[in-house]
C-alpha positions, 0 to 999 in steps of 0.5 A: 505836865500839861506839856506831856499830856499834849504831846501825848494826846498829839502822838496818839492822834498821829497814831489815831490817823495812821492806824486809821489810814493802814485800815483803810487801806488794808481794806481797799487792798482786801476789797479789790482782791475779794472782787476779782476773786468773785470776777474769777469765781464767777468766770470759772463758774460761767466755763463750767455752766458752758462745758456742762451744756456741750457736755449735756448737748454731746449727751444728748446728741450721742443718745439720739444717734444711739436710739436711731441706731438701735431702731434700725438694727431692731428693723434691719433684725426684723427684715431678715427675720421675716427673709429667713422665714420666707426663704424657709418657707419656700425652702419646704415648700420646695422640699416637700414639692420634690419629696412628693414628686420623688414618692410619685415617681417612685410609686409610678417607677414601680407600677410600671416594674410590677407591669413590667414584671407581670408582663414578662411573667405572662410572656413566659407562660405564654410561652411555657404553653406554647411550648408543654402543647407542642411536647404533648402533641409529640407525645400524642400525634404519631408521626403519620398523624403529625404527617397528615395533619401537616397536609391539612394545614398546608391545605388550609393554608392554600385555600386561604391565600387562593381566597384573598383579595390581592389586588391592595397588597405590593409586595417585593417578589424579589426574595422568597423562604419557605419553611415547613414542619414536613416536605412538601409534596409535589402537588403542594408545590406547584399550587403554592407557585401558582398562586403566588405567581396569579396574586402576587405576580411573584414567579418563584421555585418553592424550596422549603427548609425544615423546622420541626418545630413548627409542628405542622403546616408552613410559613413562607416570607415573599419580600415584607410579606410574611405568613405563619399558617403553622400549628405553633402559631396555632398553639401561640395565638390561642395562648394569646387568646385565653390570656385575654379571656381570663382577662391578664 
């Protein structure tokens, strides 16, 4: 019996020591295995931190880049800004200058038209005048009054060019007209030739043509010289006058 409880207490240590050894090394196996599942853990953990970091630092990079480029899109924006606004500027500026200077010329255009027209219109009614003096002296002269006012003003005419100072005045004598408003005696004729000849050395035959509408008197072209002792250039030259005088 002593016999048994010894080989059982044998047996049991021998299980005591193997048990002990398989827990030992069930240990050992799971320390070593815990170890370098830390070793693994803390390496990932370690790439993590390290990606992160890059990732912070592109972050970072990225929002700068994107700060310094909307700074500059904001300044770019503001140059052309104030561009536009100076380019408008100059633009109105430009457009009320031509509008001003369009309306000056518009204004001085019709100005010089009103002138124009007021001008024209004088003409016309100096010579509309001109023209109701010469019907009514028609109507009043008869013709042997017409006739002898005629020889006044050839008359008139005479004594004014025997009176003038010719010695200033060159004339080409080469080419001599006479018109008259009724023929020209002989008398009238040979004293025309005359002077001519004595103050223009112009040795010329008078030949006059006719022109009623001259009224009375004679107007005689000696090369550039020419000279209107008619009663038309009468009527037209006191026209011109009372014109002046009613201040048009």
């Amino acid at each position: 019996m002593q016999e048994l409880v010894k080989i059982v207490v044998a047996i049991a240590a021998v299980h005591a020591v193997v048990l002990a050894g398989v827990i030992l090394a069930v240990k050992w196996l799971l320390r070593g295995d815990t170890r370098r599942a830390m070793e693994k853990i803390h390496q990932i953990e370690a790439e993590v931190r390290k990606k992160e970091e890059t990732i912070r630092r592109e972050i970072e990079e990225h929002e700068r880049d994107f700060a310094r480029r909307r700074t500059e899109a904001e300044q770019e924006l503001q140059r052309q800004k104030e561009q536009t606004e100076k380019e408008l500027a100059r633009l109105r500026e430009k457009m009320v200058g031509e509008a001003k200077a369009e309306g000056e010329r518009l204004i001085e255009q019709a100005r010089r038209n009103e002138e124009k027209f007021r001008q024209q219109v004088l003409q016309d009614m100096e010579q509309k005048a001109v023209e109701y003096a010469a019907q009514i002296f028609s109507l009043v002269f008869s013709e042997r009054m017409s006739e002898s006012l005629n020889r006044s003003f050839v008359g008139e005419l005479l004594d004014a060019l025997e009176e003038i100072d010719a010695s200033g005045i060159t004339v080409d004598a080469g080419s001599a007209e006479f018109t008259a408003s009724h023929p020209l005696d002989a008398e009238q004729k040979a004293r025309l030739s005359k002077i001519l000849a004595e103050k223009f050395g112009a040795a010329v035959t008078v030949e006059e043509k006719l022109d009623k509408t001259l009224l009375a008197g004679l107007v005689f072209k000696l090369g550039s010289l020419e000279i209107d002792g008619s009663l038309r250039n009468r009527f037209q030259e006191a026209a011109a006058e009372v014109k002046k005088s009613a201040g048009f």
